[in-house]
C-alpha positions in Angstrom: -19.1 -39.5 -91.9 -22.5 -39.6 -90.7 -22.2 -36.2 -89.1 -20.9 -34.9 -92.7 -24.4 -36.2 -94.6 -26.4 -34.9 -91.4 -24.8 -31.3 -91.7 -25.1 -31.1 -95.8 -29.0 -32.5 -95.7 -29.6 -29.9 -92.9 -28.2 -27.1 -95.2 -29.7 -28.5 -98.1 -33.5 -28.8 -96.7 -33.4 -25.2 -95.3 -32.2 -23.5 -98.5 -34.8 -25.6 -100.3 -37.5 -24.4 -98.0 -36.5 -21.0 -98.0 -36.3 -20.7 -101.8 -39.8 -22.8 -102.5 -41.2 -20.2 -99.8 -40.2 -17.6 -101.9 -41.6 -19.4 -104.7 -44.8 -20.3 -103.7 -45.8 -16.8 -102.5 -44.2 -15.0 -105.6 -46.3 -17.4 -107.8 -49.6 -17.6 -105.9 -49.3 -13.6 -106.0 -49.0 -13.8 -110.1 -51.8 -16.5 -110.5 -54.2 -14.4 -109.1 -53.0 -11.1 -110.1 -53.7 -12.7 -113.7 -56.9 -14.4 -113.2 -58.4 -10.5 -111.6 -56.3 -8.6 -115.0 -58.0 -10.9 -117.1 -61.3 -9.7 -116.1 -60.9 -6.0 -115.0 -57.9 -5.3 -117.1 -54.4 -4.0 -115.2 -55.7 -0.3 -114.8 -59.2 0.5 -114.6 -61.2 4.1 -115.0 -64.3 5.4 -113.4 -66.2 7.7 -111.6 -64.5 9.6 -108.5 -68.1 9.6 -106.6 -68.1 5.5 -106.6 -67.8 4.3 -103.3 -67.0 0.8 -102.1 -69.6 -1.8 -102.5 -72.0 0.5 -103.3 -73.6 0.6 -107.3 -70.9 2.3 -110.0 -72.0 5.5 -111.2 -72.2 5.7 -115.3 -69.7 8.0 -117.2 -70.5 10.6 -119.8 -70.0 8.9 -123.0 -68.1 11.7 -124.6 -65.5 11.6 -121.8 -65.6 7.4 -122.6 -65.2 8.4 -126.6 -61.9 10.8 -125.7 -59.9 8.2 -123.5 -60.2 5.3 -125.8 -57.3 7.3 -127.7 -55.0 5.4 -124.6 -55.3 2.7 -126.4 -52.2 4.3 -128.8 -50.2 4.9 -125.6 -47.3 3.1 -126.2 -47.5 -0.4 -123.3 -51.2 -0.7 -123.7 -52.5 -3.9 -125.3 -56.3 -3.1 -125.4 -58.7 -0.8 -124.3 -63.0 -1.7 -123.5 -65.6 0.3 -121.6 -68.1 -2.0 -120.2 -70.7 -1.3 -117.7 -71.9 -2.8 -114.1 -75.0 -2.4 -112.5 -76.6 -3.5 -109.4 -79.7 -5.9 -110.0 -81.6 -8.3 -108.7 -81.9 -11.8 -109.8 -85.0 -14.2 -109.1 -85.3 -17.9 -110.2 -87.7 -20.4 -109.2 -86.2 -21.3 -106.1 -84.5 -17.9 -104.5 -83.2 -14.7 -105.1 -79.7 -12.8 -105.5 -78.0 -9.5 -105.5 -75.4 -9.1 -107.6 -73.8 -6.8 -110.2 -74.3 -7.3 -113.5 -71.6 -6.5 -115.7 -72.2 -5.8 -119.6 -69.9 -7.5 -122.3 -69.6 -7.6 -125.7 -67.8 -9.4 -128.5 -64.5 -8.3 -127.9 -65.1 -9.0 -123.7 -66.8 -12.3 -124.8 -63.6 -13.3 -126.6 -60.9 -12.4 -124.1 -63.5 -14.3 -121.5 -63.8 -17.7 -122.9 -59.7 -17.9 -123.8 -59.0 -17.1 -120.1 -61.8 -19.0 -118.0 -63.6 -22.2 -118.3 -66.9 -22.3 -119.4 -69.2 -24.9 -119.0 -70.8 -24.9 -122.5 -69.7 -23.0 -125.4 -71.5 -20.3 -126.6 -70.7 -18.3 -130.0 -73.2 -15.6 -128.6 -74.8 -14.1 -126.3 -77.7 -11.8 -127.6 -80.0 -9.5 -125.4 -82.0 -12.6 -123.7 -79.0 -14.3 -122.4 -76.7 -13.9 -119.5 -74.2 -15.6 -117.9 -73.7 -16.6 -114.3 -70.9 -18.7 -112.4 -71.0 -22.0 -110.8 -71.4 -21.0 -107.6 -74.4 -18.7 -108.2 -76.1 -21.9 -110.5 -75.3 -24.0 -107.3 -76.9 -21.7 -104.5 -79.9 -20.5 -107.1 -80.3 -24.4 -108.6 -80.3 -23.3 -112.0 -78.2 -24.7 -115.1 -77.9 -23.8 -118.5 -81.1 -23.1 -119.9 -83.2 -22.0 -116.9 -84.9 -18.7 -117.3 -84.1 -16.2 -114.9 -86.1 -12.6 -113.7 -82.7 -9.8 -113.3 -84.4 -6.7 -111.9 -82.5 -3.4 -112.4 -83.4 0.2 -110.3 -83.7 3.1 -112.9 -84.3 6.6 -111.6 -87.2 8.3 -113.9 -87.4 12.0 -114.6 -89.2 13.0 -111.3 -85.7 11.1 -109.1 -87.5 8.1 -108.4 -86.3 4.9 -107.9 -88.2 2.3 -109.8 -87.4 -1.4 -111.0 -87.7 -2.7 -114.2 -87.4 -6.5 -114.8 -85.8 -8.2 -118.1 -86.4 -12.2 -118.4 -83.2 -13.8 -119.9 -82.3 -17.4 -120.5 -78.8 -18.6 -119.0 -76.6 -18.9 -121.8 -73.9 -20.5 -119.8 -72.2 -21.3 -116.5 -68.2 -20.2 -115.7 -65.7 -20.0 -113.2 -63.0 -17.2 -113.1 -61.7 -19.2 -109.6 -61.9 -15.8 -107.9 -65.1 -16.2 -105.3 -64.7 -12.3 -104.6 -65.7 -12.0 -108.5 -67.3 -15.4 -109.2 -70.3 -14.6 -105.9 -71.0 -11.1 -107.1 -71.3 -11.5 -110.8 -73.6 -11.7 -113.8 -72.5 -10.8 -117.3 -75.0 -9.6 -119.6 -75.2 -8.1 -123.0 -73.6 -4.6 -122.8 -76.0 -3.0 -125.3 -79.3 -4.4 -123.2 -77.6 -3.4 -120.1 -76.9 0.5 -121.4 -81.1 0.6 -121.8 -80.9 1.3 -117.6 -78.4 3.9 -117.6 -79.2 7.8 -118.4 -79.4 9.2 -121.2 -76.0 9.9 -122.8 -74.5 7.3 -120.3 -73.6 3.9 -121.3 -70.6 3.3 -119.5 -69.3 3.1 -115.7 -65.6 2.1 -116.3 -63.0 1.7 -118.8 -60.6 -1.4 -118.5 -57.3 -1.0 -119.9 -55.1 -4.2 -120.2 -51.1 -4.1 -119.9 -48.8 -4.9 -123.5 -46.5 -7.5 -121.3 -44.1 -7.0 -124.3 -43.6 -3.4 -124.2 -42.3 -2.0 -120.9 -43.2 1.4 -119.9 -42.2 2.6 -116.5 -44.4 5.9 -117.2 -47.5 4.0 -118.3 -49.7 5.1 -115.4 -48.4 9.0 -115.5 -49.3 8.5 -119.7 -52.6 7.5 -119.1 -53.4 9.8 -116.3 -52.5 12.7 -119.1 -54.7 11.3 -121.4 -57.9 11.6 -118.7 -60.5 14.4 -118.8 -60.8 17.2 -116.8 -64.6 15.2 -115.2 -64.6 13.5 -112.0 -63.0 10.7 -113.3 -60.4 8.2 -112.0 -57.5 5.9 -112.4 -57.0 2.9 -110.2 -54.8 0.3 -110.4 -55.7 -3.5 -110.7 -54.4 -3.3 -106.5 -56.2 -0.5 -105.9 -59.4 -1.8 -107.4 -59.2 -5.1 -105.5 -57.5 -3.4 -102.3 -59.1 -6.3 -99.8 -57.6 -9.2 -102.0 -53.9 -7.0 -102.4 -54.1 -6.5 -98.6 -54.9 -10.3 -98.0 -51.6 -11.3 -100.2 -49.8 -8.8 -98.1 -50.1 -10.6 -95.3 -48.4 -13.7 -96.5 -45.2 -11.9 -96.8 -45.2 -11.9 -93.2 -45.4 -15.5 -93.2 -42.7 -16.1 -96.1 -40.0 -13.7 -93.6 -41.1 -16.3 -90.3 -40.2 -19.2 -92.8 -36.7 -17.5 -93.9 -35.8 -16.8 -90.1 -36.8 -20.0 -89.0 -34.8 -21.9 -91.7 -31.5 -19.7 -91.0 -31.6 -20.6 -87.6 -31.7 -24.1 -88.4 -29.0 -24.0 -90.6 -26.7 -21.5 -88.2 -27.2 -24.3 -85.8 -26.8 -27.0 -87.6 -23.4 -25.8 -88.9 -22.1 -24.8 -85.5 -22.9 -27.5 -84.0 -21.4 -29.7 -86.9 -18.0 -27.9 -86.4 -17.9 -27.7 -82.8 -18.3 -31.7 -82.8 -15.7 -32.1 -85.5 -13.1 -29.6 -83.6 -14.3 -32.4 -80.5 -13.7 -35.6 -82.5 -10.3 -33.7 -83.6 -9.1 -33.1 -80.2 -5.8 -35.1 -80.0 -4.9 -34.1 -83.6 -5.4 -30.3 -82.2 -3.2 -30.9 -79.4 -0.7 -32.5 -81.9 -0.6 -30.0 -84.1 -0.1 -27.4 -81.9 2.9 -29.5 -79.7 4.7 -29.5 -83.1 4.3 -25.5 -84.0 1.0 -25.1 -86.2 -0.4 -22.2 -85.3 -4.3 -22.0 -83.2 -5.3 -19.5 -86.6 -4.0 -22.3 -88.9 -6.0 -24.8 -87.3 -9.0 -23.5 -86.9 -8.9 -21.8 -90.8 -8.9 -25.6 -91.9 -11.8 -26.4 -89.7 -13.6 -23.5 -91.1 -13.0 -24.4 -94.6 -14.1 -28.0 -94.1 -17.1 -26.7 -92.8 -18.3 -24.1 -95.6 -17.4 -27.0 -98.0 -19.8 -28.7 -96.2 -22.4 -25.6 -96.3 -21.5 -25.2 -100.2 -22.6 -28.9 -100.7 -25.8 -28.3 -98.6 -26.2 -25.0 -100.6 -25.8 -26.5 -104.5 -27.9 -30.2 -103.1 -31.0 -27.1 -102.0 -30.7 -25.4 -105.3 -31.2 -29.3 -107.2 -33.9 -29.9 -104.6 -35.9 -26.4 -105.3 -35.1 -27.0 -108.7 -36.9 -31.0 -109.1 -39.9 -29.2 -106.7 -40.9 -26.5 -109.0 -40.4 -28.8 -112.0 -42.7 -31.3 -111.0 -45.3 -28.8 -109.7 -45.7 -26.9 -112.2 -45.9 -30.0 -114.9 -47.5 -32.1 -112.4 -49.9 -29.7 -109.8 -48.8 -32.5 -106.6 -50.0 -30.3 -104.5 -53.4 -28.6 -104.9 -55.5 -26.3 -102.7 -58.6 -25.6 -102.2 -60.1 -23.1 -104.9 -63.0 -21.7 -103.0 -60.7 -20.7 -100.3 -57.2 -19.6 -102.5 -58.8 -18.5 -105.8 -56.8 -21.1 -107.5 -56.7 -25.1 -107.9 -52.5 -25.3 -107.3 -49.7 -23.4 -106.9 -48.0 -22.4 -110.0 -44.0 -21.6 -108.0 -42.0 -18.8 -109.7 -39.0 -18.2 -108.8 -36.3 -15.2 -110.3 -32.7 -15.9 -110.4 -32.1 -12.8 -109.0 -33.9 -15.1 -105.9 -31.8 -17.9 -106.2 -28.4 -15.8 -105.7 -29.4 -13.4 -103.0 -30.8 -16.7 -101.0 -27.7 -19.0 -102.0 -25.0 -16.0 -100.9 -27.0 -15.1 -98.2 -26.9 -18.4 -96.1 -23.5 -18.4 -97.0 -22.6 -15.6 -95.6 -24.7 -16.2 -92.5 -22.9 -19.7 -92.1 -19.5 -18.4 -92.2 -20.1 -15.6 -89.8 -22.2 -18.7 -87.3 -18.8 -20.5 -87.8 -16.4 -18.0 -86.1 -18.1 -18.6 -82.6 -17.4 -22.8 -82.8 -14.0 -22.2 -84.2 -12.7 -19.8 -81.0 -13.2 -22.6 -78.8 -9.9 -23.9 -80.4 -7.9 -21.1 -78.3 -9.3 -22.8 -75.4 -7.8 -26.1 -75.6 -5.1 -26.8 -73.9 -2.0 -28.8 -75.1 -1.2 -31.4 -72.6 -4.8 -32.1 -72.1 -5.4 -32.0 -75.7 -2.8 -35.1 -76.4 -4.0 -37.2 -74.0 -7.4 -36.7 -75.0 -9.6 -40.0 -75.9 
């Protein structure tokens, strides 16, 4: 019997592994797909001349005033032009580059539901900013502290000249995105329009999905509804292309796991029959001295062993099932935010997952069993009786 518990816990643990593979990835993948939508938005418009890494250039605000009519495009939830600008930061200790990016009431609102922030703050007016934890940490400020933000204007002549604001630190957050958390300040959107051009208060537009509405055409819509300016859509991938990429990669990983995890079960179940057809030998030879058939016999060694792989299959699915329970009430296992964006693993996993991994192995179990069961055409009868 011990080759029967052996064979059902190997079947068991590889299905679980595959499935909390696919899990894991599928829900790391969301959990930070969320946390960058919930600043940027799922689509985001702006200038075709921007470049990567380099400052955003401002949009006309009568092209800004026209697209906010998207926001009646059927699967949009919400629609806010904001601004980002390179600046310069200066406390007592050290400096910083980063990009400011300008919020308002509505941003402010949508910001403080999604992140955590160290101390509340009902507003922010034009003499207060906030920065993240790991910018407070490197420039050894805290709530409070006054800091020097330095912005480059260009005057009439095409000069490049700096103009310096003093605001107090208003509070300290964390989106768990380093990407976003080391390159960000958000100031007050209507201070932050004073260093744009005239007639240019904006440098993108964020537009946010309606998860409740589906609309398979939602990026054509919204492309429709652009100006004929410079002006572009990306989407939240597009935007963030180095992150996307990065999470593409883990696929790879995820298809190693599956392989790897077949294999052990394919063997596992081979090997289990081909012993059993061994233990089995004299009743073989039996069998077959008193007419039964070589197809018979090896169909009933088949079946015991995808009853076996069924077992293994169904004891996986309770397995993934207890896993992904308990993490996601429980976080046992965490990670390391500064490195993976997020504190733990929340594991998602589709039915349409569970079936195509469940028929899948098997399938791939009952094909690996035709190879053990042939050796039963092998045997032969007079050596098969006396076997011990």
């Amino acid at each position: 019997m011990r080759i029967f518990y052996l064979a059902i816990f190997s079947v068991a643990l590889s299905v679980a592994i595959m499935l909390l593979s696919i899990a894991t990835l599928s829900g790391f993948k969301k959990e930070i797909e969320q946390k960058i939508s919930d600043v940027q938005g799922d689509f985001i418009i702006d200038s075709g001349r921007n470049i990567e890494s380099g400052e955003p250039f401002p949009i006309d605000n009568v092209d800004v005033d026209s697209m906010l009519k998207i926001q009646k495009i059927a699967g949009v939830d919400r629609v806010l032009p904001s601004a980002s600008k390179a600046c310069i930061i200066k406390s007592n200790d050290d400096i910083e580059g980063l990009l400011a990016k300008g919020i308002d009431s509505a941003s402010r609102h949508y910001f403080k539901k999604a992140y955590r922030v160290k101390r509340e703050i009902e507003t922010i007016n034009q003499n207060g900013c906030w920065i993240s934890e790991i910018t407070a940490k490197r420039l050894n400020i805290d709530t409070g502290d006054l800091l020097t933000v330095v912005f480059f204007v260009t005057d009439n002549n095409g000069n490049s000249r700096p103009r310096a604001r003093r605001l107090g630190v208003k509070a300290i957050y964390s989106t768990g995105i380093q990407k976003i958390d080391a390159q960000m300040i958000l100031v007050d959107q209507s201070m932050l329009a004073l260093f744009f051009p005239e007639g240019k208060s904006y440098t993108q537009i964020e537009i946010w999905r309606d998860r409740n509405i589906e609309n398979p055409k939602l990026r054509i819509d919204i492309l429709s509804a652009l100006p004929n300016a410079y002006i572009r859509l990306n989407t939240l991938q597009e935007y963030n292309r180095l992150i996307f990429d990065w999470l593409a990669i883990l696929n790879t990983n995820v298809i190693i796991i599956l392989v790897l995890m077949a294999l052990v079960a394919i063997t596992g179940m081979s090997t289990t029959l081909l012993i059993l057809i061994i233990e089995r030998t004299s009743l073989i030879g039996l069998l077959l001295s008193m007419g039964a058939r070589t197809k018979d016999i090896s169909k009933s060694f088949v079946l015991q062993a995808l009853i076996i792989a069924f077992v293994g299959v169904l004891m996986g699915n309770l397995l993934t099932a207890i896993v992904v329970w308990g993490q996601n009430n429980f976080h046992w296992i965490t990670l390391n935010q500064d490195i993976y964006f997020i504190p733990y693993v929340r594991l998602s996993l589709r039915i349409m997952d569970w079936i195509l991994v469940d028929i899948g192995a098997l399938v791939v179990i009952a094909l690996s069993l035709w190879f053990p069961a042939r050796y039963i055409r092998k045997i032969d009868l007079i050596k098969a009786i006396t076997f011990k």
